[in-house]
N, CA, C and O atoms as a GROMACS GRO file, in nm:
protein
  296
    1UNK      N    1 -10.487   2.116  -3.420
    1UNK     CA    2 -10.558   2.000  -3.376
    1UNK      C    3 -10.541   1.884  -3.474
    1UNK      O    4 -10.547   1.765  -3.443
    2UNK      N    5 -10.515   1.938  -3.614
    2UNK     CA    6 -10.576   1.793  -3.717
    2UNK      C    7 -10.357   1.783  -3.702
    2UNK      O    8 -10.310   1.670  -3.714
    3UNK      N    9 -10.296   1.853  -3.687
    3UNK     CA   10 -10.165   1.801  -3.685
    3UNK      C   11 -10.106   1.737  -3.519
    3UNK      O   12  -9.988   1.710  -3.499
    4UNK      N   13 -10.227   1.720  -3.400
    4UNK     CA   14 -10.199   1.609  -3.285
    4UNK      C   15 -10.250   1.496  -3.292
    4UNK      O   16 -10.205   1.397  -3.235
    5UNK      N   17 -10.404   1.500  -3.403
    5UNK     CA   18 -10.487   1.408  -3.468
    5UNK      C   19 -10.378   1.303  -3.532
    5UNK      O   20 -10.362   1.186  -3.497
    6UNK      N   21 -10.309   1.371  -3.633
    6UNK     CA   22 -10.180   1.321  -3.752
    6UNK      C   23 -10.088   1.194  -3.637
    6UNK      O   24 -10.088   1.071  -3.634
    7UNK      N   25 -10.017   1.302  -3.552
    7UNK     CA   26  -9.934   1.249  -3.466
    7UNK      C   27  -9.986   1.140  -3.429
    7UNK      O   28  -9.949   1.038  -3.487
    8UNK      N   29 -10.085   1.130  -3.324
    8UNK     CA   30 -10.144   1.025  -3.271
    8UNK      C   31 -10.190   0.882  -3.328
    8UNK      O   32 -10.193   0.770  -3.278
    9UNK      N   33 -10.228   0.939  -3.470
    9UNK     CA   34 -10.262   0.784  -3.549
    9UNK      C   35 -10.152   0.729  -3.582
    9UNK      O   36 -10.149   0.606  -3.580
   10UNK      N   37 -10.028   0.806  -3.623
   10UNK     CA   38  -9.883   0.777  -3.699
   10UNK      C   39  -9.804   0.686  -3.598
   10UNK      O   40  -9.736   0.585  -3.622
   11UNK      N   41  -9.835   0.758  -3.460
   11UNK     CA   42  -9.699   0.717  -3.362
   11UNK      C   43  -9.758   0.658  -3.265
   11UNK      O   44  -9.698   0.558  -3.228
   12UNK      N   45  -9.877   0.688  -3.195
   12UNK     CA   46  -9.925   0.640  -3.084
   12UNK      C   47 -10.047   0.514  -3.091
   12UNK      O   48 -10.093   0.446  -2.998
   13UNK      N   49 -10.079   0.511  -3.243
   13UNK     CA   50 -10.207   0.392  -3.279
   13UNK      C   51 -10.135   0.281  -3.200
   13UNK      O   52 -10.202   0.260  -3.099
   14UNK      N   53  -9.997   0.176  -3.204
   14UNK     CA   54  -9.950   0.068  -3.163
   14UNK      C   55 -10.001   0.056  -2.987
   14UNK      O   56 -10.052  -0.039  -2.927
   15UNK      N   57  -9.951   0.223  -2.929
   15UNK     CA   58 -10.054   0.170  -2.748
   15UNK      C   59 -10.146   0.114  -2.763
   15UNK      O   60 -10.144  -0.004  -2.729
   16UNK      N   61 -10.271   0.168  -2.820
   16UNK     CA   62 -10.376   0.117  -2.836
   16UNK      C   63 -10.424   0.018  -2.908
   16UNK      O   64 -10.542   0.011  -2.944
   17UNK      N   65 -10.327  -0.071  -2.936
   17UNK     CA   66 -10.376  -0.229  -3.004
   17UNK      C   67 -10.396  -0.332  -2.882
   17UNK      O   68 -10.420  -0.445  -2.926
   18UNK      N   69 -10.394  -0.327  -2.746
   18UNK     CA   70 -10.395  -0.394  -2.630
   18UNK      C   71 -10.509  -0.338  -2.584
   18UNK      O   72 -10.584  -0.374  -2.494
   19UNK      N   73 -10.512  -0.279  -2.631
   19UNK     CA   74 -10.677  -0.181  -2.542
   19UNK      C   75 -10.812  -0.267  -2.564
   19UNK      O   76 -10.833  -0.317  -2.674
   20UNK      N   77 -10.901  -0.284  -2.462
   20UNK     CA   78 -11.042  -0.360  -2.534
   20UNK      C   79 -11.089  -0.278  -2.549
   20UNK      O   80 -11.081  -0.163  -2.508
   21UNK      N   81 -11.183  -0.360  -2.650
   21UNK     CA   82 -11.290  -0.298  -2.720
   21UNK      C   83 -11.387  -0.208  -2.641
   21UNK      O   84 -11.432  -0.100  -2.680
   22UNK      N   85 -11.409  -0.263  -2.537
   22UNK     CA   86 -11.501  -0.206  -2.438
   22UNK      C   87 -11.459  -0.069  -2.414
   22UNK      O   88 -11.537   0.025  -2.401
   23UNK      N   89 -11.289  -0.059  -2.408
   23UNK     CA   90 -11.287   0.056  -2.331
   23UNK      C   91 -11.269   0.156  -2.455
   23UNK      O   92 -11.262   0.275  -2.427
   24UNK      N   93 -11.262   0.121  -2.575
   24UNK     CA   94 -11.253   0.201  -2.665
   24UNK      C   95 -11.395   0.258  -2.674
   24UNK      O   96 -11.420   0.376  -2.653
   25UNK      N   97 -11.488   0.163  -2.708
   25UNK     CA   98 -11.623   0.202  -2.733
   25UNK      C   99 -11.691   0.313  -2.637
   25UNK      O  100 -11.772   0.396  -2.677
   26UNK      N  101 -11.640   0.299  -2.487
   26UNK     CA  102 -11.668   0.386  -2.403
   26UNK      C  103 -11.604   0.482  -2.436
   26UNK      O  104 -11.689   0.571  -2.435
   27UNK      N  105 -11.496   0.533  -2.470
   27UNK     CA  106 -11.403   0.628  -2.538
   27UNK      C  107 -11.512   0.716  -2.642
   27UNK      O  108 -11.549   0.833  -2.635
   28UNK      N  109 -11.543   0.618  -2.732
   28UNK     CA  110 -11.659   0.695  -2.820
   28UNK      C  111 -11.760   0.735  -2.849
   28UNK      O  112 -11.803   0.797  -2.946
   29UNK      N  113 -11.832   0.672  -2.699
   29UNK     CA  114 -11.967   0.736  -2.624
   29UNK      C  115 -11.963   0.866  -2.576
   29UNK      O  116 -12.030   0.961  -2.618
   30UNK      N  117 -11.842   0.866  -2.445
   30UNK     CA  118 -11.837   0.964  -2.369
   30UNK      C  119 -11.805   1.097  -2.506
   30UNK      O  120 -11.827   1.210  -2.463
   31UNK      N  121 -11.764   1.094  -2.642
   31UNK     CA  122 -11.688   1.159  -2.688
   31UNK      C  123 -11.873   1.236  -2.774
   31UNK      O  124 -11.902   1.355  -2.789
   32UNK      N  125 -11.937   1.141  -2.802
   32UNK     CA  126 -12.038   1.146  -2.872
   32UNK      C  127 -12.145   1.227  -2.792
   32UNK      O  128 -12.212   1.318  -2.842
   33UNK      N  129 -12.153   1.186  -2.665
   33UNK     CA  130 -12.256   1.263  -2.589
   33UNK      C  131 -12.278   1.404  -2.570
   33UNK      O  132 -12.383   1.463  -2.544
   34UNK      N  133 -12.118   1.466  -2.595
   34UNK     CA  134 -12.095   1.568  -2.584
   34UNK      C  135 -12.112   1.654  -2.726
   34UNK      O  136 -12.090   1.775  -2.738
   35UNK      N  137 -12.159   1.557  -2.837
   35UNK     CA  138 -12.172   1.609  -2.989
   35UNK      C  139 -12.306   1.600  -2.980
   35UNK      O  140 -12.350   1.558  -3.086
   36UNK      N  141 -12.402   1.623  -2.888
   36UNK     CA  142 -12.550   1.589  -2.936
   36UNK      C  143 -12.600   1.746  -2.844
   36UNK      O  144 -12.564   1.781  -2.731
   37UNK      N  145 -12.675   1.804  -2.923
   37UNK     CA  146 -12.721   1.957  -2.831
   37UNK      C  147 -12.893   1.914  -2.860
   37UNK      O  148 -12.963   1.893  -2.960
   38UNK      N  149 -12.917   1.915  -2.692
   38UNK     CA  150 -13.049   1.852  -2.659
   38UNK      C  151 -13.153   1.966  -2.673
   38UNK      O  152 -13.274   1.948  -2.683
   39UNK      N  153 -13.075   2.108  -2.670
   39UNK     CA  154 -13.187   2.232  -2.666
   39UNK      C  155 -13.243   2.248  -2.814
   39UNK      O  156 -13.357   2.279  -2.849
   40UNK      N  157 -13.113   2.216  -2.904
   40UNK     CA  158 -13.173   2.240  -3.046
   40UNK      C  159 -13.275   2.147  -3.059
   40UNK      O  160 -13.383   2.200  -3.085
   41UNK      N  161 -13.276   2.004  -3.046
   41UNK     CA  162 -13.377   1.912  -3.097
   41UNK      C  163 -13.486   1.944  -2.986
   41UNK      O  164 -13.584   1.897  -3.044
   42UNK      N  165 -13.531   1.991  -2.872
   42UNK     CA  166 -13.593   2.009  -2.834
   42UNK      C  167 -13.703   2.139  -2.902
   42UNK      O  168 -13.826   2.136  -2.899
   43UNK      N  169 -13.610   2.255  -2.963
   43UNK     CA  170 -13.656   2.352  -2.982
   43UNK      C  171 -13.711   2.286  -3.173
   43UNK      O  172 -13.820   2.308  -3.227
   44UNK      N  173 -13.628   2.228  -3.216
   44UNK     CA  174 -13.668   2.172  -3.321
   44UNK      C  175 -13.814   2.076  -3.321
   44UNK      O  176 -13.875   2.048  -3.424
   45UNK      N  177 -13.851   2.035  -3.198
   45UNK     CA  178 -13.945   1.961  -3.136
   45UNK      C  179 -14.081   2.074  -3.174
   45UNK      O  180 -14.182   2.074  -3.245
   46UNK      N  181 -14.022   2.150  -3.095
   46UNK     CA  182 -14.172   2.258  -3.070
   46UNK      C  183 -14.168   2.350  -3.227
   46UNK      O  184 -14.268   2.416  -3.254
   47UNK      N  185 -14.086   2.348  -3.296
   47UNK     CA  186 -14.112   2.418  -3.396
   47UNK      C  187 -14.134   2.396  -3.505
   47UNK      O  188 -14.184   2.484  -3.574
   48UNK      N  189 -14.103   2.259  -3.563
   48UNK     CA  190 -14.129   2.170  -3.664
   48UNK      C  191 -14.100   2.052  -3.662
   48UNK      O  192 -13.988   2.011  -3.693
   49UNK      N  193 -14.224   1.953  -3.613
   49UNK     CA  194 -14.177   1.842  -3.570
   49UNK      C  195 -14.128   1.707  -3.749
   49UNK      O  196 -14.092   1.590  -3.762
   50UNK      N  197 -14.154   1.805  -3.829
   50UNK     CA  198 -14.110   1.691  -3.986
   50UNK      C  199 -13.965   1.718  -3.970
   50UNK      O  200 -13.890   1.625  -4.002
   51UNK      N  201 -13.911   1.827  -3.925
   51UNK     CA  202 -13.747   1.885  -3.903
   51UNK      C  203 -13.706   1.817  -3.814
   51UNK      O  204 -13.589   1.781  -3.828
   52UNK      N  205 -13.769   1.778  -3.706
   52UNK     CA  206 -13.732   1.673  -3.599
   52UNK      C  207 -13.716   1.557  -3.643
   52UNK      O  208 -13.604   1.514  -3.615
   53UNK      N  209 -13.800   1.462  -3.719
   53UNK     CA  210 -13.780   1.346  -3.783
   53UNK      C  211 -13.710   1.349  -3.858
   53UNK      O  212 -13.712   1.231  -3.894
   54UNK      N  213 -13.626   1.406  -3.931
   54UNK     CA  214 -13.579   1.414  -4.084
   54UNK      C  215 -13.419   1.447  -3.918
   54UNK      O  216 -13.371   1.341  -3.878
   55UNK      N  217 -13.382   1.532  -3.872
   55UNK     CA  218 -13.294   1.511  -3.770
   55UNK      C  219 -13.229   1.397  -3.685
   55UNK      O  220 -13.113   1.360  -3.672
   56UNK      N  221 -13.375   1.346  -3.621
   56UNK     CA  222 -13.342   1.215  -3.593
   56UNK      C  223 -13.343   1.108  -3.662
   56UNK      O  224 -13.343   0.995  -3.611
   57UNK      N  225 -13.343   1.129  -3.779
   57UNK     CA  226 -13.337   0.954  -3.893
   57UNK      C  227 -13.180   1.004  -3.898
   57UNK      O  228 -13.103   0.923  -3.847
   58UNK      N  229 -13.123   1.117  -3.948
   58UNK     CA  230 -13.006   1.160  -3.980
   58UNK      C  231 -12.921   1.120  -3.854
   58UNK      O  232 -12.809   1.075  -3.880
   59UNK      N  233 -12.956   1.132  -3.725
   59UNK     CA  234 -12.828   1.095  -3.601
   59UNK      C  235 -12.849   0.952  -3.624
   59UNK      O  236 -12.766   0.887  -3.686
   60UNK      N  237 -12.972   0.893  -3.572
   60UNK     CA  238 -12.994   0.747  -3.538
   60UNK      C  239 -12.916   0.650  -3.715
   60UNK      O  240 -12.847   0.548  -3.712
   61UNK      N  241 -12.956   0.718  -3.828
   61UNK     CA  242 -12.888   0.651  -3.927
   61UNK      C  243 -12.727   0.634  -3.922
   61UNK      O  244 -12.666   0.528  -3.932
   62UNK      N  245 -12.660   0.791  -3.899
   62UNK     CA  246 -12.539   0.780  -3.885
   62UNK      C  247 -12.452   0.725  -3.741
   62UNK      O  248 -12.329   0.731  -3.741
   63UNK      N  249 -12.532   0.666  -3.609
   63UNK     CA  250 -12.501   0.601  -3.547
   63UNK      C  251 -12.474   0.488  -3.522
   63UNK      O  252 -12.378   0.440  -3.462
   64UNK      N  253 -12.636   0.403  -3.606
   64UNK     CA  254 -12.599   0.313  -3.630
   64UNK      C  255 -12.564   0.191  -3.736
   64UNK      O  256 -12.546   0.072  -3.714
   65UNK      N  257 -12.563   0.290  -3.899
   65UNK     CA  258 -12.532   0.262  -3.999
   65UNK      C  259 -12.353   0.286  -4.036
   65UNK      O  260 -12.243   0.234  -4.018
   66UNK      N  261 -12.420   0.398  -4.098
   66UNK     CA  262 -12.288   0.460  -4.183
   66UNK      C  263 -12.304   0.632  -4.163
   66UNK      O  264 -12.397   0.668  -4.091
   67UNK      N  265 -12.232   0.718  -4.212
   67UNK     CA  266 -12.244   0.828  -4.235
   67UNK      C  267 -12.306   0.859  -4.374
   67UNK      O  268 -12.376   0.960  -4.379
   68UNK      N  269 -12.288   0.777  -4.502
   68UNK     CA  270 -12.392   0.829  -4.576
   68UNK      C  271 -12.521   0.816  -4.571
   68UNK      O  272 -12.612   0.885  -4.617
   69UNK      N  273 -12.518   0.671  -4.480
   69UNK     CA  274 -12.681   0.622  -4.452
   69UNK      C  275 -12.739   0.710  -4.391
   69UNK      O  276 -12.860   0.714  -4.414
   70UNK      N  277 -12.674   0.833  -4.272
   70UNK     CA  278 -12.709   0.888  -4.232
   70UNK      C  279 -12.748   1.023  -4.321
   70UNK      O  280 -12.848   1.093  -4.307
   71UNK      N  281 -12.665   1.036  -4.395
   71UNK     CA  282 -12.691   1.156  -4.484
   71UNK      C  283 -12.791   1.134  -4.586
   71UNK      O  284 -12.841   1.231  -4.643
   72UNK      N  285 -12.836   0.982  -4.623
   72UNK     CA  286 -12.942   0.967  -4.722
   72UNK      C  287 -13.088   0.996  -4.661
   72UNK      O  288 -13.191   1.048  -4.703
   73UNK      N  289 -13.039   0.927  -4.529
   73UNK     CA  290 -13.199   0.945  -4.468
   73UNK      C  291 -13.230   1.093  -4.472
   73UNK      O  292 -13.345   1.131  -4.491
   74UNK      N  293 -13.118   1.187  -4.453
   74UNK     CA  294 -13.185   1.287  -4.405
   74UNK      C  295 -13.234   1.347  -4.548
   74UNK      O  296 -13.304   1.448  -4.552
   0.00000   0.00000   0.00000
């Protein structure tokens, strides 16, 4: 996988300089939605809700900060 990853940035990044933004960003929604498991934070809900907050500062930071911002909050 990390050597079609390789390929793709090396040889194929130039397609995608015509591409909008829009449709990229949708690219990284649809990709994201599928990285979020709603049973854990739910079950994290009912079982310790300080584990829930300290979870969700950690997604919502690294969504819409940075990834360390996200990792500081947590």
């Amino acid at each position: 996988m990390a050597l079609a990853v390789m390929i793709t940035l090396l040889f194929l990044t130039p397609l995608f300089h015509h591409t909008p933004l829009v449709v990229l960003s949708s690219i990284i929604m649809a990709a994201m939605l599928g990285l979020i498991d709603y049973e854990a934070a739910i079950h994290l809900w009912q079982v310790d809700k300080f584990d829930f907050v300290v979870c969700m500062s950690a997604y919502l930071g690294v969504i819409f900060a940075d990834i360390e911002i996200g990792l500081i909050l947590a």
